[in-house]
MARDREN-704516 format. One line per 3 residues: number of its first residue (from 0); their letters; for each residue x negated, y, z of N, C-alpha, C. Coordinates in steps of 0.1 Angstrom, whole numbers. Example, Ala and Ser with C-alpha at 12.3 -4.5 7.8 and 13.67 -1.06 7.14 Angstrom:
! residues 2
0 = AS = -132 -57 78 -123 -45 78 -132 -33 78; -128 -22 71 -137 -11 71 -129 0 79
***
This chain:
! residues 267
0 = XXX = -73 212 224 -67 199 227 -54 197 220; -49 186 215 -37 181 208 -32 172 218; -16 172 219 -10 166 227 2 158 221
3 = XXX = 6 147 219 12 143 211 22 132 219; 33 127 216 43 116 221 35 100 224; 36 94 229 31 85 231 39 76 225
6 = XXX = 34 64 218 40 59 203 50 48 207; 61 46 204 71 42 203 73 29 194; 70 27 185 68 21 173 61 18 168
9 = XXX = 53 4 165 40 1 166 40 -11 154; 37 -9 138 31 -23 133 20 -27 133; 12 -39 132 4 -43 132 -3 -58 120
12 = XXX = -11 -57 114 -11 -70 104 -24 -69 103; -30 -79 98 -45 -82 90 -43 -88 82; -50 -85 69 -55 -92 61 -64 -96 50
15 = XXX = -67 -108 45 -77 -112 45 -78 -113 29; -96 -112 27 -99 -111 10 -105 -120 4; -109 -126 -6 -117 -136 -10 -131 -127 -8
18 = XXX = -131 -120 -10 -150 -110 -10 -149 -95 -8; -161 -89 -5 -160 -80 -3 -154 -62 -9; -157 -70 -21 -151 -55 -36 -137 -56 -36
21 = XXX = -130 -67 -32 -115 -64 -34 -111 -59 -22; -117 -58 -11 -115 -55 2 -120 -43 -1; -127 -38 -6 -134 -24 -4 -123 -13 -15
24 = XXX = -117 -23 -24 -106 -16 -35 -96 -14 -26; -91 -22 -21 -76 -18 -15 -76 -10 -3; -88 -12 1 -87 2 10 -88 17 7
27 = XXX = -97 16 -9 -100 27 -14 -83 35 -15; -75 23 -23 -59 26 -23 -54 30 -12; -55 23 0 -49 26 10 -50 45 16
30 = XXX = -66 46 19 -64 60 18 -61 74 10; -60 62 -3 -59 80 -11 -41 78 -16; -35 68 -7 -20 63 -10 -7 72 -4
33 = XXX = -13 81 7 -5 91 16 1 88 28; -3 71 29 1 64 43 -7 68 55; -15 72 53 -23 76 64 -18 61 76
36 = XXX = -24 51 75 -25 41 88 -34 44 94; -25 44 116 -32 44 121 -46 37 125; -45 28 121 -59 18 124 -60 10 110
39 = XXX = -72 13 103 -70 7 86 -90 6 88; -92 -7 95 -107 -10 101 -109 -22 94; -120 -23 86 -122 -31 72 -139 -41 79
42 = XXX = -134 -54 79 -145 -61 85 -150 -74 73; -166 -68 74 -167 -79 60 -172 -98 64; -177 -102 62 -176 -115 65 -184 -119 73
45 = XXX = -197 -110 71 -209 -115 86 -203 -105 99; -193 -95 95 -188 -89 107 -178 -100 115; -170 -110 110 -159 -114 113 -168 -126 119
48 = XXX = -176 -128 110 -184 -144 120 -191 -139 132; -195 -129 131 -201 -123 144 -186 -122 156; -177 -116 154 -168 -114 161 -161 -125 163
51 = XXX = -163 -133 154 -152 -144 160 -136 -140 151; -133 -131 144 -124 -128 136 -117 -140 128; -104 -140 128 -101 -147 116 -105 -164 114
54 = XXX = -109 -160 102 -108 -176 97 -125 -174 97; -131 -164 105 -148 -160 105 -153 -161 92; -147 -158 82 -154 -161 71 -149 -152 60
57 = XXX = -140 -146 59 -133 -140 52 -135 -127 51; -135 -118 45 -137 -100 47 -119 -99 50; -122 -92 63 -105 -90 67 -104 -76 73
60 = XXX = -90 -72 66 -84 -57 70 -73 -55 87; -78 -52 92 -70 -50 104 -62 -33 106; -48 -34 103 -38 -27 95 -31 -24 109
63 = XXX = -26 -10 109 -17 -8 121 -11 5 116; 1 2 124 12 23 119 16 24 135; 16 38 140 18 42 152 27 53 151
66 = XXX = 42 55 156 50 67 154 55 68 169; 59 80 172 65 81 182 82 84 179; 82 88 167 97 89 164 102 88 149
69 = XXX = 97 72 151 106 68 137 99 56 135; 110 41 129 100 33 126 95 28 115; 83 22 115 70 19 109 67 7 97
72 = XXX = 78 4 98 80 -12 86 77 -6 76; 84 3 72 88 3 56 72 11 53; 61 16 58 48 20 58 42 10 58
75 = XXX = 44 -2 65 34 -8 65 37 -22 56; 50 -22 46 54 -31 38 46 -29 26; 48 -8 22 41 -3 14 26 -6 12
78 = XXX = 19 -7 25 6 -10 24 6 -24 21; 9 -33 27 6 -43 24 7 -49 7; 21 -42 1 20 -46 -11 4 -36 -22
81 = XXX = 2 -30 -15 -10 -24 -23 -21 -35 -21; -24 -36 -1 -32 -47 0 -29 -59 -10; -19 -68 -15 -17 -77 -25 -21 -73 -37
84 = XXX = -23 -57 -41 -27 -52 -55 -41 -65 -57; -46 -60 -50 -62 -62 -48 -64 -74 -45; -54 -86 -39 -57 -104 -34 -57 -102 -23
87 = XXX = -56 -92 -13 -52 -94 -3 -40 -103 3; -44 -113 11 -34 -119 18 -31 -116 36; -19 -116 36 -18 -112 49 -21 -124 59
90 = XXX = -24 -125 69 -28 -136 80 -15 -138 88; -6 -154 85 6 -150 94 6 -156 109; -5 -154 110 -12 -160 128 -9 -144 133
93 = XXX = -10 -132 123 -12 -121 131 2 -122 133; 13 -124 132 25 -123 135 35 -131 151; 20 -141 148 25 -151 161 30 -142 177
96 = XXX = 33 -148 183 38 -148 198 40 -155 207; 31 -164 204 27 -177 213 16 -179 222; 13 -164 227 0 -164 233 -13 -163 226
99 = XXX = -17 -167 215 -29 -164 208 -33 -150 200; -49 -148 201 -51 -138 199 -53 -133 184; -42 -128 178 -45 -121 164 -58 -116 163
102 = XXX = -60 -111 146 -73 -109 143 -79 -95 150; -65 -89 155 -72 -68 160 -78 -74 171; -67 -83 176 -71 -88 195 -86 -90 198
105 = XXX = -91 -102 186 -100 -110 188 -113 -96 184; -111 -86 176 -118 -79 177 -120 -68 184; -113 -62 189 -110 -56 199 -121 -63 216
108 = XXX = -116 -73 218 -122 -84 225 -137 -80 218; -143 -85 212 -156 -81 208 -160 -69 205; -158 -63 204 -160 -45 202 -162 -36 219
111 = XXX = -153 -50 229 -156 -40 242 -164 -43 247; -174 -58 243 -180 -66 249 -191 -62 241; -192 -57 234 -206 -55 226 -217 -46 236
114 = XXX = -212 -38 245 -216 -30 252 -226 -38 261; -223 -45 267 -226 -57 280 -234 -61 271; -231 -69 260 -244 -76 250 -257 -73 250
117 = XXX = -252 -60 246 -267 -55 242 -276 -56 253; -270 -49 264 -277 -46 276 -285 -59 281; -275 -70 280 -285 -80 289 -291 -87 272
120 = XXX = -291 -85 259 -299 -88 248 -311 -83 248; -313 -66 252 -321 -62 259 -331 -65 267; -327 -69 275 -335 -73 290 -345 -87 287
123 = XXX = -333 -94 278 -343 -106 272 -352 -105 258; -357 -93 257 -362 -87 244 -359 -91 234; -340 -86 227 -339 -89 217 -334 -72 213
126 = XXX = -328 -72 196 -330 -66 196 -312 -59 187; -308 -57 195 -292 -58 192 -285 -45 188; -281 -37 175 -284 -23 178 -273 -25 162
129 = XXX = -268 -6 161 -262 -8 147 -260 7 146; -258 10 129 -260 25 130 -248 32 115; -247 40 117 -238 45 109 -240 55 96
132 = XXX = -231 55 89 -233 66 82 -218 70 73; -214 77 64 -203 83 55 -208 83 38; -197 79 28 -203 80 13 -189 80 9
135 = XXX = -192 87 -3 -184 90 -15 -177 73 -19; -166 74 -19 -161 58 -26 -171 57 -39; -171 70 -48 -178 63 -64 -195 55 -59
138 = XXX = -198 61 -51 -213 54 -44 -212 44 -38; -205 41 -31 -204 31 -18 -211 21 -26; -205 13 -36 -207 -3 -38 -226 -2 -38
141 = XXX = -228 6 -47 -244 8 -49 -252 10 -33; -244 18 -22 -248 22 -10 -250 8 -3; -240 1 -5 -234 -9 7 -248 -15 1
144 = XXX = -247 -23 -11 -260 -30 -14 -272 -30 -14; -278 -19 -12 -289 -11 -9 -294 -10 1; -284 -5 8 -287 -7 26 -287 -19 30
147 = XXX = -282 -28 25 -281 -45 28 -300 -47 28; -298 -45 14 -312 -55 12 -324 -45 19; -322 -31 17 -337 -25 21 -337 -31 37
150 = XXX = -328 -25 44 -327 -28 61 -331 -46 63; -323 -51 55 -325 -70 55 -346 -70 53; -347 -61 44 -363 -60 38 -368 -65 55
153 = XXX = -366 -49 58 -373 -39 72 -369 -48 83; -361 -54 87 -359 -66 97 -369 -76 96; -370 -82 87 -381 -94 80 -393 -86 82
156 = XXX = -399 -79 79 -408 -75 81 -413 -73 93; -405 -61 102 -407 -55 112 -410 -65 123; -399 -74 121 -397 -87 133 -404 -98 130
159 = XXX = -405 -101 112 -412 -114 115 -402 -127 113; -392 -120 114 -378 -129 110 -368 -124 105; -356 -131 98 -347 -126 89 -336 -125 103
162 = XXX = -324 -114 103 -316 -113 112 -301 -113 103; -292 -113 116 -281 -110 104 -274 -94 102; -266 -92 93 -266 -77 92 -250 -75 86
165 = XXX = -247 -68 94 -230 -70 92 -223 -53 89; -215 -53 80 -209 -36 78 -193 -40 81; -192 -29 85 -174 -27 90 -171 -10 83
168 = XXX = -162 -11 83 -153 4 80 -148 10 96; -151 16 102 -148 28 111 -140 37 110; -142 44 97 -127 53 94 -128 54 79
171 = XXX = -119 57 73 -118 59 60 -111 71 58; -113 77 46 -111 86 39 -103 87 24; -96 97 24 -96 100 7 -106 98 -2
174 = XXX = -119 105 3 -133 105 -3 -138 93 2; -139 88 13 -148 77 12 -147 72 28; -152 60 29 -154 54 40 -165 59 48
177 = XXX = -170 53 64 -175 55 73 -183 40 75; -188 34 64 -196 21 69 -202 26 79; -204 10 93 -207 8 101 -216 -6 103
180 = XXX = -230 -6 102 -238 -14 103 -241 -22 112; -241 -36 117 -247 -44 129 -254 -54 129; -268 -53 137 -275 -63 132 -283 -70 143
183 = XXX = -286 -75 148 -292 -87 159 -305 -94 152; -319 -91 158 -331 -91 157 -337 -90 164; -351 -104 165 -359 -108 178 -371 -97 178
186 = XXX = -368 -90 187 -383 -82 194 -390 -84 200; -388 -96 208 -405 -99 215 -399 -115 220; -406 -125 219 -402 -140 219 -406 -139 235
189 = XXX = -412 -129 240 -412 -135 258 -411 -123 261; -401 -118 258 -387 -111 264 -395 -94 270; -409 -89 260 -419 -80 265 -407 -68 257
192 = XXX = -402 -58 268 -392 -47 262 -400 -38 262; -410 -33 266 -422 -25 256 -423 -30 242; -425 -41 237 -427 -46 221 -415 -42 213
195 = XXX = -400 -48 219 -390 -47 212 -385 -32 211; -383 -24 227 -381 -14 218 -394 -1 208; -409 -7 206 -416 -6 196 -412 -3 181
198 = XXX = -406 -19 181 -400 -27 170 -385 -16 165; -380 -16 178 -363 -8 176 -362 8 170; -375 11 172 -379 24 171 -385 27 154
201 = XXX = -391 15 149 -396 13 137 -380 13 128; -375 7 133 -363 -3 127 -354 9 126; -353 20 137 -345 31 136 -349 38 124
204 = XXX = -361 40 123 -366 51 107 -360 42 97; -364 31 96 -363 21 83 -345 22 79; -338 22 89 -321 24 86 -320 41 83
207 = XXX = -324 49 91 -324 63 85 -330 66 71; -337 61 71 -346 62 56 -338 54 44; -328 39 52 -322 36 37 -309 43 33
210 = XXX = -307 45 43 -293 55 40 -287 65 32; -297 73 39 -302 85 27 -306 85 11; -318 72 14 -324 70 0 -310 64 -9
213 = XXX = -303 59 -2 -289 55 -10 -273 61 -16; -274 73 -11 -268 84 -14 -258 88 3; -263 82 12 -256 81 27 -258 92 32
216 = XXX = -250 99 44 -253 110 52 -260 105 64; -268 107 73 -271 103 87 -269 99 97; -256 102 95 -244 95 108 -232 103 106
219 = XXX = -224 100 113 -206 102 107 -206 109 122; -197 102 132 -189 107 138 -195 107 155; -211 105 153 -222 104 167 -231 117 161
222 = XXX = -237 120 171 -246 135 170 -260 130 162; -265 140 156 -279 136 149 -289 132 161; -290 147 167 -303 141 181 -313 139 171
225 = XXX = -326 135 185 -338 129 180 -336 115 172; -326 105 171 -325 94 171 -324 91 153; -316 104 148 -315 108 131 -321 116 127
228 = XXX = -329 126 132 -333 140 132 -342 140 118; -347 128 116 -359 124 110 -350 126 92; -342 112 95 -332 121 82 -324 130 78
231 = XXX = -317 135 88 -315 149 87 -320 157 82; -334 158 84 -340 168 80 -344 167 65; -345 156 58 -342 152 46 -332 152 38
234 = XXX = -320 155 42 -306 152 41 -303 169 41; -305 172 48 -297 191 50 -309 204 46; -307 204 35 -314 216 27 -321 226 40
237 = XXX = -335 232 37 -343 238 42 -337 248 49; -327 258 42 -324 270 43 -312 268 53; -303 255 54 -294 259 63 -303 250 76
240 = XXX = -314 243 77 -320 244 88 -325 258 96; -334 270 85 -337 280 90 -327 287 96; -313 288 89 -302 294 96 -297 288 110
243 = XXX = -299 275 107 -296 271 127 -307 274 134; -318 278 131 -331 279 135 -325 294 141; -325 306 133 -320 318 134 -311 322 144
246 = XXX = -296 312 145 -289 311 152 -293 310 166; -302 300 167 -303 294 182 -313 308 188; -324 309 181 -326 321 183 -322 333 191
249 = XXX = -308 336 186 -299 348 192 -295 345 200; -288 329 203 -278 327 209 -290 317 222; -301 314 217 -301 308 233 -320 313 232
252 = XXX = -323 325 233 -336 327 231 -347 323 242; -348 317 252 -349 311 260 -352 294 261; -344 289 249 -348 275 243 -343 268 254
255 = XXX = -331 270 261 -327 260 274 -316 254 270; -313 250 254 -300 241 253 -304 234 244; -308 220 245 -310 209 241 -326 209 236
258 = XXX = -337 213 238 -344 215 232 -352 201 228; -357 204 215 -366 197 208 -352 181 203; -339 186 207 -330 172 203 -326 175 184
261 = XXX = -317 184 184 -320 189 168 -330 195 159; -334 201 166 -344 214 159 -359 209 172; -368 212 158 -385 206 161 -388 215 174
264 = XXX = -393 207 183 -401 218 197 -399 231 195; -409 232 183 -415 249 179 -403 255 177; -397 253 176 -386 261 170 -374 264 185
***
């Protein structure tokens, strides 16, 4: 466990892009720039209309510095002039204090609420769900679009209808971002949650499968489980599966710790 000061000094800004590549540039800057910002959450345009963000239309960066002993301007001036490298403009509603909800607020606001959504989206057999993965910046642009259209494919198909499909940045890296996918799709028109989650279950291989096929890892910062297992096992060379295979073996020979969630029954 890390125990650290509780932050003292707090900036905060968003801002916004004409499209998504100049948004995806200046973040690439941002992380490999030495600023390390605490919150540097990159939302592209069907993310922001979904959330209610912004001007809903824009790909916008939601920028924050957190110190507990020292302040944060002159970090977050520096980013911002990078963000300008790239056409970044800053949003000066985020600055307001008149009561209204800047662009972190309004998402923030939807990111707690998404929870509740699903649940009662759910119940009315829809099909409300989103999934993750990690890539190299030199791959991303080829990833991002790839996964767009195959997943956009597998929705249309699966469902029967076109849904919408939204990516966000979750964390970023020197190496590369943590896209974050979300997408809303009808699974059963009279609300039958046997059909939909059928459908959710199809829809889960079809996102694992384009991931991968696009140079993606299986998921970032959530556990593989049965839920990626399927890519995983496509994803992580033979021999260091037999080595956790081996492992578990010694260490739990009895098969009483998680069985059949990473590694196949038999095993």
């Amino acid at each position: 466990m890390r125990l650290q000061e509780q932050p003292r000094f707090r900036a905060s800004a968003s801002v916004r892009f004409a499209n998504m590549s100049a948004a995806v540039d200046a973040v690439r800057a941002l992380s490999q720039s030495g600023l390390y910002p605490t919150n540097c959450r990159l939302l592209d345009a069907a993310e922001v209309a979904f959330a209610g963000v912004g001007d809903r239309r824009s790909p916008t960066l939601l920028l924050g510095f957190e110190s507990a002993d020292h302040a944060v301007e002159p970090w977050m001036e520096r980013a911002l002039e990078l963000a300008a490298d790239h056409g970044g403009q800053r949003d000066a509603r985020a600055d307001a204090d008149d009561g209204r909800r800047d662009a972190a607020a309004a998402w923030r606001d939807a990111f707690l609420r998404m929870p509740y959504l699903r649940d009662e989206a759910t119940r009315r057999g829809a099909i409300l769900d989103t999934f993750e993965s990690a890539v190299t910046w030199d791959r991303f642009d080829a990833f991002h679009a790839g996964v767009l259209e195959d997943v956009g494919a597998a929705i249309e198909r699966i469902t029967g209808s076109e849904a919408p499909l939204s990516c966000r940045f979750t964390h970023v890296y020197p190496d590369g971002p943590a896209p974050y996918f979300t997408y809303a799709a009808v699974g059963s028109v009279d609300g039958d949650l046997a059909s939909a989650l059928a459908k959710w279950r199809e829809l889960k291989q079809a996102t694992n499968a384009a991931v991968i096929r696009h140079g993606g890892t299986s998921t970032h910062h959530h556990a593989v489980g049965r839920d990626h297992r399927d890519a995983y096992e496509q994803e992580v060379p033979a021999l260091m599966r037999a080595a956790l295979v081996g492992a578990k073996r010694v260490l739990d020979p009895a098969g009483v710790m998680n069985p059949g969630v990473l590694l196949r029954p038999a095993h």
